[in-house]
Structures are given as C-alpha cells and as structure tokens.
C-alpha positions as CSV (number, residue, x, y, z in Angstrom):
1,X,13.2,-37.7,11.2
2,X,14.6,-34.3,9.8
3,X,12.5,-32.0,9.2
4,X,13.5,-28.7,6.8
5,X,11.6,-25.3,6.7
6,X,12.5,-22.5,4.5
7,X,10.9,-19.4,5.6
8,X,10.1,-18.3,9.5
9,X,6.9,-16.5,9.8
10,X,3.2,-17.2,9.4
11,X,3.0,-20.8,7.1
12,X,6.5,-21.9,8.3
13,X,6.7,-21.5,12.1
14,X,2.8,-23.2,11.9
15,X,4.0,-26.1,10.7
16,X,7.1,-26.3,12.8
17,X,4.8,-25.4,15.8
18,X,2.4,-28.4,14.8
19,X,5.3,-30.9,14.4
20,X,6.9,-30.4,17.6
21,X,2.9,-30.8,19.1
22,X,2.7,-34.0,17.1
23,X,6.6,-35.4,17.5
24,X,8.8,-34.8,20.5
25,X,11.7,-36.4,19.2
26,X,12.0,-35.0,15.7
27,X,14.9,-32.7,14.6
28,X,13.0,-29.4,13.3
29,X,15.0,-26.9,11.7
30,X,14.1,-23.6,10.1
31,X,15.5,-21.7,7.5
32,X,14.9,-17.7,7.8
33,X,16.9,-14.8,5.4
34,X,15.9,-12.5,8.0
35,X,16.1,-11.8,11.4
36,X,12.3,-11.9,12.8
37,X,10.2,-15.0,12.7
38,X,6.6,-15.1,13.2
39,X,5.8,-11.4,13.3
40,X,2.5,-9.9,12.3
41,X,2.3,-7.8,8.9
42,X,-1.1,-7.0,8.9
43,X,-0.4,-4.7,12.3
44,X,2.4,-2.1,10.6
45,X,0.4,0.2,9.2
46,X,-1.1,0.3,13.0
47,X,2.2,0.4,14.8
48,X,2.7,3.6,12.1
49,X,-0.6,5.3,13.1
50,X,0.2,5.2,16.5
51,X,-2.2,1.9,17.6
52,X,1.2,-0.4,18.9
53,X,3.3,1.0,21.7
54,X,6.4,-0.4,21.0
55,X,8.2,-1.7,17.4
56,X,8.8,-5.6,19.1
57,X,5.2,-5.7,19.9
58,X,4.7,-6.7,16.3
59,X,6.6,-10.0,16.9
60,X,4.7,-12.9,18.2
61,X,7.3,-15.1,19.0
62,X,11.2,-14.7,18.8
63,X,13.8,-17.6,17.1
64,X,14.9,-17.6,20.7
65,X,11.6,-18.6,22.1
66,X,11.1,-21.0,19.8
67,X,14.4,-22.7,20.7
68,X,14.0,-22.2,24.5
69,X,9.7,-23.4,24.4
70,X,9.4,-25.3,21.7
71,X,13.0,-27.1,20.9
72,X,12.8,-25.8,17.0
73,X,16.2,-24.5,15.5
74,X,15.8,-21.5,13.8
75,X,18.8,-20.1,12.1
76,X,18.4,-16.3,11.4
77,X,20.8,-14.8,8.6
78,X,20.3,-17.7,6.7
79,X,19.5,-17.5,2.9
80,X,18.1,-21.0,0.8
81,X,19.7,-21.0,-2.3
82,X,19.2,-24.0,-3.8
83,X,17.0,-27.3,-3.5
84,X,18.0,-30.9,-4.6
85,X,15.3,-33.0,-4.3
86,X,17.0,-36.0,-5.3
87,X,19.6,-36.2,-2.4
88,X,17.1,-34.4,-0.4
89,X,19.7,-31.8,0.9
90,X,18.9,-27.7,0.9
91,X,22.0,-25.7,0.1
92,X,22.2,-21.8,2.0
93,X,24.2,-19.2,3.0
94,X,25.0,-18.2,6.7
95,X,25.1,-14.3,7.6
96,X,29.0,-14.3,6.6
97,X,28.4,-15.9,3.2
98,X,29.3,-19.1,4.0
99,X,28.0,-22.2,2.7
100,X,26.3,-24.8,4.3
101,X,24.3,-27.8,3.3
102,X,21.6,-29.3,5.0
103,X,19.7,-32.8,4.9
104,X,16.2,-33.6,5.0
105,X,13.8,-36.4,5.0
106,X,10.2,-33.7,4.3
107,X,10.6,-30.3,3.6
108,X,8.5,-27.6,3.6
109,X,8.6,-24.5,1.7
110,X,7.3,-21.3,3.4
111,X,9.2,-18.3,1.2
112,X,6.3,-16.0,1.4
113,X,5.9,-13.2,-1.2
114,X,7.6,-10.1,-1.7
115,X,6.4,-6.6,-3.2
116,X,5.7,-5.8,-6.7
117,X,8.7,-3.1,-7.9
118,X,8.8,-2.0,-11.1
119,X,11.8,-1.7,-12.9
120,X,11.1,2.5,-12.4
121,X,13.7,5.3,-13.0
122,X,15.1,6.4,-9.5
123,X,13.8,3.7,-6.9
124,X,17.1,4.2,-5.7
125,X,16.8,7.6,-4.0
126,X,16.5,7.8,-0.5
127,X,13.0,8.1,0.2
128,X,11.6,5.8,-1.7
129,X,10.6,2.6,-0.1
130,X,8.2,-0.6,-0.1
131,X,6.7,-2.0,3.2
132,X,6.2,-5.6,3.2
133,X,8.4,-7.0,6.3
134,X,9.8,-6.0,9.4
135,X,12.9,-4.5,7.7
136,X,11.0,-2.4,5.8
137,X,9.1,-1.1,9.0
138,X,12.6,0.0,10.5
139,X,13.4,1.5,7.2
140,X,10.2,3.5,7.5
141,X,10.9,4.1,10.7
142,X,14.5,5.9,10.0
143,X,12.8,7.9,6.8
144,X,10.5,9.4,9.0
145,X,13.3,10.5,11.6
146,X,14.1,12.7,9.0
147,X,11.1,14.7,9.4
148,X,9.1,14.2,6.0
149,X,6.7,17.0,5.2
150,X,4.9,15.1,2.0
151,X,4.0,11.9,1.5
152,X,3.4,9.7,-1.8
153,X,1.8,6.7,-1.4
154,X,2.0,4.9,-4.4
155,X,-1.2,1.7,-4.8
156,X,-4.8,2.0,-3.3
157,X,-5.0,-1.5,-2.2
158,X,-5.3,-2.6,1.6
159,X,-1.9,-1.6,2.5
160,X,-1.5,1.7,1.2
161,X,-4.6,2.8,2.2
162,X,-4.1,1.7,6.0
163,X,-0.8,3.8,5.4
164,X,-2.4,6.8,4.0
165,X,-4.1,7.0,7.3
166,X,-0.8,6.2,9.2
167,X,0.9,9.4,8.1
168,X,-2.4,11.2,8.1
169,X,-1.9,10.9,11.7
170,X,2.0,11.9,11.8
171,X,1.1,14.7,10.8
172,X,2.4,14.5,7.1
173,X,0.7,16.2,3.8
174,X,-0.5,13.2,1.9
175,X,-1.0,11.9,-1.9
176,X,-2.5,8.7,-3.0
177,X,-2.1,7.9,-6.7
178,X,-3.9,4.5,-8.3
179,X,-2.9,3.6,-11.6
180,X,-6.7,2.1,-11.7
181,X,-10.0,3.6,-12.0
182,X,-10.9,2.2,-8.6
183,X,-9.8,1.5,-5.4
184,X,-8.8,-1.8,-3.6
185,X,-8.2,-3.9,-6.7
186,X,-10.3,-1.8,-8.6
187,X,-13.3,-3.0,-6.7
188,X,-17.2,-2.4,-7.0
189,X,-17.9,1.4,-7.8
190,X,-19.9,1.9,-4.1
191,X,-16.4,0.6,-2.4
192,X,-14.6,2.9,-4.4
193,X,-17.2,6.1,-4.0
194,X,-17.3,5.4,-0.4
195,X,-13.7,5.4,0.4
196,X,-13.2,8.1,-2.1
197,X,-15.2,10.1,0.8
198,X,-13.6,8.9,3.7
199,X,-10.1,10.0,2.2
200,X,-11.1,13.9,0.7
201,X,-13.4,14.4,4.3
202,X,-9.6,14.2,5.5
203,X,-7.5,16.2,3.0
204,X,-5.8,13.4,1.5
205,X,-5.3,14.1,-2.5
206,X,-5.8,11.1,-4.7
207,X,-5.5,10.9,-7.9
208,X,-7.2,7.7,-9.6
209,X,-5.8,6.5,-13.1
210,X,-2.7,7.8,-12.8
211,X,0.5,6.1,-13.9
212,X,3.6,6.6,-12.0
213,X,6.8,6.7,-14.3
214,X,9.8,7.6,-12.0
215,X,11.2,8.8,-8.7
216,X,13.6,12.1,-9.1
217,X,15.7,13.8,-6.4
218,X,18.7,15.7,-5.8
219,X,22.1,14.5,-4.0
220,X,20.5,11.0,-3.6
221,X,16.9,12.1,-2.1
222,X,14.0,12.0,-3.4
223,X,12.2,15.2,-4.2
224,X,9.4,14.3,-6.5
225,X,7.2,11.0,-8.2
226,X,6.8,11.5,-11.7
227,X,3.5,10.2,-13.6
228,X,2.6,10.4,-17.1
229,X,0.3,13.5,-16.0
230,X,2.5,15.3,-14.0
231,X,5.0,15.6,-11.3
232,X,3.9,15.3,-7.4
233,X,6.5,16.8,-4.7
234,X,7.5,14.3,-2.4
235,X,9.9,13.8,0.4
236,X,8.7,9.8,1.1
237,X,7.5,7.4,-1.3
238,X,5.8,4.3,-0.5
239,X,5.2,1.6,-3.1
240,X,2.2,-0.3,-2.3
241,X,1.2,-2.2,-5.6
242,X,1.1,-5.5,-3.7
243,X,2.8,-9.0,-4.1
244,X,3.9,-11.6,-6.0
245,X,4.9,-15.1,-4.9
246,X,8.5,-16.2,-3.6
247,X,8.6,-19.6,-6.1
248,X,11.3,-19.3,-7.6
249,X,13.3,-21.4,-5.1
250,X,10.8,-24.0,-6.0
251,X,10.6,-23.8,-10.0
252,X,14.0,-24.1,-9.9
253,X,13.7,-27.5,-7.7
254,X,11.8,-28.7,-10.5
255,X,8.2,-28.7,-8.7
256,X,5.2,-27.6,-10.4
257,X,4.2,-24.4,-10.6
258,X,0.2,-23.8,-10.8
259,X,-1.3,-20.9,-13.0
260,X,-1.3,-18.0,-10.7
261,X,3.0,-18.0,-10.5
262,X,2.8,-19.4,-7.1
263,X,3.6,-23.1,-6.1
264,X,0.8,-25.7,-6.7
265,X,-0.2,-27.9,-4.1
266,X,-3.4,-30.1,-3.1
267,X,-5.3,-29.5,-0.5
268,X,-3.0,-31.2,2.1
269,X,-0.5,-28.6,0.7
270,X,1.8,-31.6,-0.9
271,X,3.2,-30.3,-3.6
272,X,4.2,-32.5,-6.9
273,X,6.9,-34.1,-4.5
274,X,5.3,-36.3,-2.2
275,X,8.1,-35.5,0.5
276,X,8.1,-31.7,-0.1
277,X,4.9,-29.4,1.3
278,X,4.3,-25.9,1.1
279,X,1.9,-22.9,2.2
280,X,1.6,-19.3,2.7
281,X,2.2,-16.2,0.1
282,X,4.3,-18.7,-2.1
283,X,1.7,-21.2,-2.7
284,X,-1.9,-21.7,-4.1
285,X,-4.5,-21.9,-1.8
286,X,-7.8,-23.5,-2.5
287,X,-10.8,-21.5,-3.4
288,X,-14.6,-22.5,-2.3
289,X,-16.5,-20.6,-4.7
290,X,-14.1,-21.0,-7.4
291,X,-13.5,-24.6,-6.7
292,X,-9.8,-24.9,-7.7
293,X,-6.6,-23.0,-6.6
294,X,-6.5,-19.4,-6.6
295,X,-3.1,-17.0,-5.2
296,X,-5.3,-15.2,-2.2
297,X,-2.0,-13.9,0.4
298,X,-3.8,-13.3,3.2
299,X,-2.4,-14.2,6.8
300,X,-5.3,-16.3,8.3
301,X,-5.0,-18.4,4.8
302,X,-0.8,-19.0,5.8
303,X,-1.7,-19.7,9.7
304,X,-4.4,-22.7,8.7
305,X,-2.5,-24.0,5.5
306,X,1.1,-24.0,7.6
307,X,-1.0,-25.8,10.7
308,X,-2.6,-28.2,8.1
309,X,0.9,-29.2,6.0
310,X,3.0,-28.9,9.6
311,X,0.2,-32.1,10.4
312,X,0.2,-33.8,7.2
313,X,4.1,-34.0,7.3
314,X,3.9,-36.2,10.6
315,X,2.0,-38.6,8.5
316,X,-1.8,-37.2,9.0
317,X,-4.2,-36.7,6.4
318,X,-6.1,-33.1,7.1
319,X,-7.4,-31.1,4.9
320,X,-7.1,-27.6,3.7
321,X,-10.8,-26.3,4.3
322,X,-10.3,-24.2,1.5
323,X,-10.4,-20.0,1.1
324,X,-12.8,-17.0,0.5
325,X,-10.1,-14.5,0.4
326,X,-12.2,-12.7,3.4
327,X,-10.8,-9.3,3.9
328,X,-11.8,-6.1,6.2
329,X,-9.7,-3.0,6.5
330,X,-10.3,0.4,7.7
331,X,-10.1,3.9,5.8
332,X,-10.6,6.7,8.5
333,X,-14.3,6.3,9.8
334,X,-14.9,3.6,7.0
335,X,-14.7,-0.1,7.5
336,X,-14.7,-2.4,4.1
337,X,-15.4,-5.6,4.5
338,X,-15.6,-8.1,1.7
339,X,-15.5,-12.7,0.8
340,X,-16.1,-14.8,-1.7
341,X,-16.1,-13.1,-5.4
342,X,-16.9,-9.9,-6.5
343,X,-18.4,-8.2,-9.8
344,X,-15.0,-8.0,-11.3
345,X,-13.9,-11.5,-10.6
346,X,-17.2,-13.1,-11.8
347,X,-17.5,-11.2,-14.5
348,X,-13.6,-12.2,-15.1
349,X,-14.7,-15.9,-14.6
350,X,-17.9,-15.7,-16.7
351,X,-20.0,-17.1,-14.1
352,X,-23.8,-16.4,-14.2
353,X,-24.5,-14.1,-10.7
354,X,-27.3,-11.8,-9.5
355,X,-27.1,-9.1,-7.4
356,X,-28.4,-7.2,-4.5
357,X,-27.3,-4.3,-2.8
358,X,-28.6,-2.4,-0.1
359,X,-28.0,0.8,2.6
360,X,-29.1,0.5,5.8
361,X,-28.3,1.4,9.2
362,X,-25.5,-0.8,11.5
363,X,-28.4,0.1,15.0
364,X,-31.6,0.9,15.3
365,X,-31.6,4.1,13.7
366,X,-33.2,5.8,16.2
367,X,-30.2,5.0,18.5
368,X,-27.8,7.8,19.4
369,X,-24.3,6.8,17.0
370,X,-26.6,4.6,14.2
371,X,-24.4,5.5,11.2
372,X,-25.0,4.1,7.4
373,X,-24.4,0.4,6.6
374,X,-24.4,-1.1,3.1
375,X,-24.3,-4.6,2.3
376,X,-23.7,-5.6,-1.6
377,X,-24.2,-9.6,-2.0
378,X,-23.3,-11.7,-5.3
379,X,-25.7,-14.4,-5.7
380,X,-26.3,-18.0,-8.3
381,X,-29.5,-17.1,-9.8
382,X,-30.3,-20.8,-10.4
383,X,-29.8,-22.1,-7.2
384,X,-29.5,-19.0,-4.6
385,X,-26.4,-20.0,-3.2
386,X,-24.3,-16.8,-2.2
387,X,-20.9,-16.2,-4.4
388,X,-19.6,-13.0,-2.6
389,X,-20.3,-10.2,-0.6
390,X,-19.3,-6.4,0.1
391,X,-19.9,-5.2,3.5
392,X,-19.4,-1.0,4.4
393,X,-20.0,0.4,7.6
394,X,-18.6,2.9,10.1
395,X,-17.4,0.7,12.9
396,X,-16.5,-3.1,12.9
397,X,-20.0,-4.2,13.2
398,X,-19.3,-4.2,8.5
399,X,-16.7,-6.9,9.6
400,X,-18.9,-9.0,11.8
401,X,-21.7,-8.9,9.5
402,X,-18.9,-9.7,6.5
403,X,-18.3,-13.0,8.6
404,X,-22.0,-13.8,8.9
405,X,-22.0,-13.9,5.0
406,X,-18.8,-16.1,4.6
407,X,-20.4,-18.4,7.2
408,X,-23.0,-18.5,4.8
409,X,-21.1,-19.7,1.7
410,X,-18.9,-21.8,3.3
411,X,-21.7,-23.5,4.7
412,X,-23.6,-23.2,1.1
413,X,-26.5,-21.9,1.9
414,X,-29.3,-20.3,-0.2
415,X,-30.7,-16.8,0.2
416,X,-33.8,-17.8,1.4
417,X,-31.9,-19.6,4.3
418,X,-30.0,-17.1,4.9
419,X,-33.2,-14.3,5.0
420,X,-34.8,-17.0,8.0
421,X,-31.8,-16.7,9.9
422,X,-32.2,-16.1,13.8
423,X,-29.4,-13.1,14.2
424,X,-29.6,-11.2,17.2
425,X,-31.5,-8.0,18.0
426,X,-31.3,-5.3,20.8
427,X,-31.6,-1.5,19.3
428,X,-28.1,-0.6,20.3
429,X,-26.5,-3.5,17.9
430,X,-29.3,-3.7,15.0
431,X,-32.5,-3.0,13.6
432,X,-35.1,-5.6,14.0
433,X,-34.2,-6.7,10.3
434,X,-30.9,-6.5,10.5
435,X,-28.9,-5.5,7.4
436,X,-28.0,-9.0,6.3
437,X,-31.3,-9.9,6.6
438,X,-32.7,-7.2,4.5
439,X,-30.3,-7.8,1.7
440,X,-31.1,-11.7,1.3
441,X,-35.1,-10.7,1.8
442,X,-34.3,-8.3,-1.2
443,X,-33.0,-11.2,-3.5
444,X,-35.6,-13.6,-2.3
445,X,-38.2,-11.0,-3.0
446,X,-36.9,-10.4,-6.6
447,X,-36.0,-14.1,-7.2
C-alpha cells in the first residue's frame, strides 16, 4: 500500500506516525515545501522572549529521525503542485525545480495555513515580516541582528500579543495597532480591558481601531507603518492578522470545499474522495457546541485530527471527538483563557445564551500571592448546558480552571452539575468555593 502525505508538521507527520504504528510494511511518503517537519509554532514567540535556549529546540522530530525511527520518507524541498485523483498520482517539484510524479493508493492532505497579507503598499521593505513558520522565525531572527530600536506589531490576536511581549523583553520600544475595537478577535469587553492593562502597566503603546495602509522606507528599509490616522516610526514590522487555510491544492483537485474556505471533511477526516483524508489548518474541524464544521487552527485540534485520519486510512473507523477551539495565552502577568463560544460568536449565530460573570480570587485570599481571577461563562437558558467560557487570571491556575469548564461541555453538563462539583481545596490553590464554582452557583441562583 502507498501512502501520500502533503505537508510535514502537526496533522501530517500524525498520520504518518499512526500508519507506521498500525502497518509495518507500508510505503509512507511525505511531501514537505520546507525544510522542518513536526516543529512547534505555538513555542516562537517563547524562543523570542528568551523561554527556549536554543533555535532547534522548537523541532520535535527531524525528517532524518523519522527515516532512521520510524521508516517514513520524508522529502524536504519538495513543493505539491498538482493532484489527479483519477490516476491517483501527485505531481511536485524537487529543490532544483525538477519534476516528479508520485503514485498513491490514500492520500492525505496536511497543507496547513499560511498568514493573512494584504495586498499593502511596501511589504517589500526589509523589515517587514509575518511569523507563521520556522522560516519566518530565522527571518526574525536576522532582522533583529540588525539591532531594531522600534517595533510595530501589526494584529492583537494570540500571536502578536505573545510577540509584543517577546521584544518587550529584547529590549525594543514597542507599538501594537488593532484594526478592531478589541483585542483577541475582538473578544468580550473585560478580555479586552484587562489586557489593555497588562500591556500600558508595561509601556507598550496600542492603538485600537486603527487601520494600517502601508509600509514606507528608504534604500529598501523600512522606516515607518502608515495608518489612515497617522504614521508610526518603525524599524521592524510584524504582521500578525492571523491565517487562512492552504486549500487551494485541494479545490483545484476537485474536492469539496466547506463554508469557512478550508477543506470539508467528516468526522473521520475523509474528505468528498473516499481515498483522499485531510486535517490540520487546511481543513474543517468539527465543532461541539456548534454542532457542524467550523475553521478553529489550533495545534492540539491538527495533533488529534492527523492521529484520527493517519487511523482511518489503515482501514479503522475512529472518530474525530470534535473541537471547542480551547485557547490560553499569556500577556505579561495576565493569563486568558477561553472554549466553547463567546458573546460575539453567539450573538453571530443567533443562539439564545445567558450569562454570568464573576471576579474572584485564584487562592484563598488571605494567602500571601492570591491575585484576582475572573471567570465569564455563556450558558442555554432552557436547559443550563454551558456554551462557552472566559477564564482571566494571573498565573496558569485561569488555564486549569478554563479546562475544568471545557470538561464540562464536552461532557454536557448543566450548571447546576457543574455548581455540585467536588473540585479540590487547600488555601494555597483555592478558596473553599472555588471560582468555578461561584460562577455556576451564580447562574443557578439567577436561573
């Protein structure tokens, strides 16, 4: 049996992995444009801000380990061009340009997403530059070699705030501009107060609905980002307006596409060929709340769904357990935690909620260190069942607590189940009523 993957990281090398588990024999080859496979995304803006020791300690596993452990042939350098599903063959391009074509009997497409650019006057200068992959990071890397004084970060979602903190620590002057009224996806108004708190307490200038227009420089470098309200000095740029789904490879296969641009797939991640899967950024994922496909590119999401199609294409029948889009990141001393849906995504999907929010304490407050906790739930008012959840804190007790709630809706609970919980107590780690607690007591009590 041949087996085809485009794409090496997260969805692709999981499905490869769980082949080779499954089949000895098979011949498993991967498809990857660039030169890293299975490296971790989420941890650049910590190998910026000083948390990673070393550049390679972002890569899980090499192509070379792969080959040597695991017997799966990864070819580096090595661009998909074009699909035909018909004679079930993949036509690339090696490193030199060359063209090769390549059989399969199940394929699996794992392209990932890539950053949103707008079409903006002077994203050529040097300077300017998104972050999504590993080439990106040594791009980065070689713009701040060149000593950078200020800093424009471009996009207040999760990325550009984890690298506004980054260069915060490097030492550079920086500016965060948001073409939204809020932060993070324009989220709930206490996300966006709060972090708008943790980013001033540390000098950092932002500058919420702002539009960015251009990029100007002089002799090829930038010098400035240009916004309909004015003109910020800059020596780096970083674009951080987030992603968009790599299906183009697929559309022009012929597959189905579903409603959010990314590849549609069922919930064993076949898509609308039977012998052709997908997963990751560059498919749908599906949604528990929502209860149908949703684009959510998050890595845990591409780890389980590349596990889960990697199974199916050995002839098993497993399930995608389906998504919250569960999230935490830190801003400074703030930690944001956050699943299921939000105010603006059920008021988007006019579905009837209730809410309940809440500031408490993440320890007994008479502890040395307690420090303010808020918890922000989303709630069916016929039935109780939780929709979503915000969780803010000062350490990653807001993440823990964040997973307590996501256990909860997965699980479908009610409030009131969720209020007779047995959590655990000691002063150091929670109030008697611990904040969860409190904030499903709340809705109970106002039921």
């Amino acid at each position: 049996m041949k087996i085809l993957i485009i794409g090496g990281d997260a969805a692709g090398m999981s499905a490869a992995s769980q082949i080779r588990r499954r089949e000895k024999d098979w011949e498993i080859t991967v498809l990857e444009q660039g030169q890293f496979t299975s490296y971790s995304a989420c941890g650049i803006p910590y190998f910026f801000a000083g948390d990673l020791d070393r550049f390679e300690d972002l890569v899980i596993v090499t192509p070379e380990q792969f080959k040597e452990k695991r017997d799966i042939e990864v070819l580096t350098g090595h661009r998909a061009q074009a699909i035909d599903r018909k004679a079930k063959t993949v036509t690339a391009q090696d490193p030199h340009g060359k063209a090769l074509t390549l059989e399969y009997d199940r394929l699996m497409i794992a392209t990932g997403a890539g950053p949103i650019l707008p079409q903006w006057p002077g994203m050529e200068l040097r300077g300017v530059t998104p972050l999504r992959n590993l080439q990106d990071t040594q791009r980065v890397q070689a713009l701040l070699q060149e000593k950078p004084q200020r800093c424009v970060v471009v996009g207040g979602g999760y990325i550009g705030l984890e690298m506004v903190e980054a260069f915060h620590r490097l030492g550079l002057q920086v500016t965060l501009l948001e073409k939204l009224p809020g932060l993070m996806g324009n989220a709930e108004a206490l996300v966006t107060e709060q972090a708008l708190k943790a980013l001033e307490a540390k000098g950092i200038e932002v500058h919420l609905e702002t539009t960015v227009t251009g990029f100007s420089g002089k002799q090829g470098k930038l010098s400035a980002v240009e916004t309909e309200s004015g003109s910020y000095p800059a020596d780096l740029a970083l674009i951080s307006l987030g992603v968009k789904p790599n299906a183009q490879l697929a559309e022009a296969a012929g597959l189905i596409i579903g409603h959010t641009g990314a590849i549609s797939v069922d919930r064993l991640q076949r898509t609308s060929d039977p012998s052709v899967f997908s997963a990751g950024d560059c498919a749908e994922a599906y949604h528990l709340v929502l209860e149908r496909n949703a684009y959510i590119p998050l890595a845990l999401n591409a780890n389980r769904a590349g596990r889960i199609a990697g199974a199916n294409m050995t002839g098993a029948e497993e399930m995608f357990p389906g998504t919250l889009g569960s999230a935490v990141t830190r801003i400074f001393d703030l930690v944001i935690a956050r699943t299921g849906l939000d105010e603006p995504s059920l008021k988007q999907e006019k579905l009837a909620y209730k809410t309940v929010e809440i500031k408490s304490s993440d320890r007994a407050e008479y502890m040395k260190g307690s420090g303010p906790l808020w918890v922000k739930i989303f709630y069916d008012p016929k039935e109780h069942h939780l929709l979503g959840a915000w969780v803010l804190g000062e350490d990653e007790s807001a993440g823990k607590r964040c997973d307590i709630l996501a256990t909860a809706i997965t699980a479908k609970m009610n409030l009131g189940q969720v209020a007779d919980l047995d959590l655990c107590y000691a002063p150091p780690f929670s109030g008697v009523w611990d904040p969860v607690l409190q904030a499903a007591n709340k809705a109970r009590f106002t039921w």
